[in-house]
N, C-alpha and C positions, 0 to 999 in steps of 0.2 A: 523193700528191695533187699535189706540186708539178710531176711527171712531167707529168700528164694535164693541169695548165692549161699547161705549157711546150707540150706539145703543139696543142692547143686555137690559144696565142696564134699558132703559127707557121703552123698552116693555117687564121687569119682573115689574116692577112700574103697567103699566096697567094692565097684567097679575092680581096683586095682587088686586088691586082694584076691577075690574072684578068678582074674586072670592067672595069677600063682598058682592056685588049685589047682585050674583044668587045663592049661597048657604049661609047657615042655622046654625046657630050653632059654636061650638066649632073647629071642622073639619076645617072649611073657613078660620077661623081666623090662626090657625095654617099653615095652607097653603099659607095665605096671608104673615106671619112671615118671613116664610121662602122662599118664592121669594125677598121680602125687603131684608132679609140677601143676598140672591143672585144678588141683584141689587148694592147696598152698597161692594160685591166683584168687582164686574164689572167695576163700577163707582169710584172706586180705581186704577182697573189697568187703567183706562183711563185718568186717572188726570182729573176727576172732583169732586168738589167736593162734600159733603156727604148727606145727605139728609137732617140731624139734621142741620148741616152747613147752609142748605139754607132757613128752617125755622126761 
């Protein structure tokens, strides 16, 4: 199980990135926000650690 949220957390990561790219604006950023938040749950239940952590 911890596979499948490591998984999960690391393509909301791209996901969020992704968004940056190709859209504009305030919108993107928001959306980017909140996959990171979504990644950051994921990347929790999977015992790994955080994003901030690995900066």
């Amino acid at each position: 199980m911890c596979l499948i949220y490591a998984f999960l957390a690391i393509r909301m990561i791209r996901l969020a990135r992704s968004d940056l790219r190709y859209r504009n604006g305030d919108e993107a950023f928001e959306r980017s926000r909140d996959r990171v938040r979504q990644a950051e749950v994921l990347a929790d239940r999977a015992d790994l650690p955080s994003l901030a952590a690995m900066r």
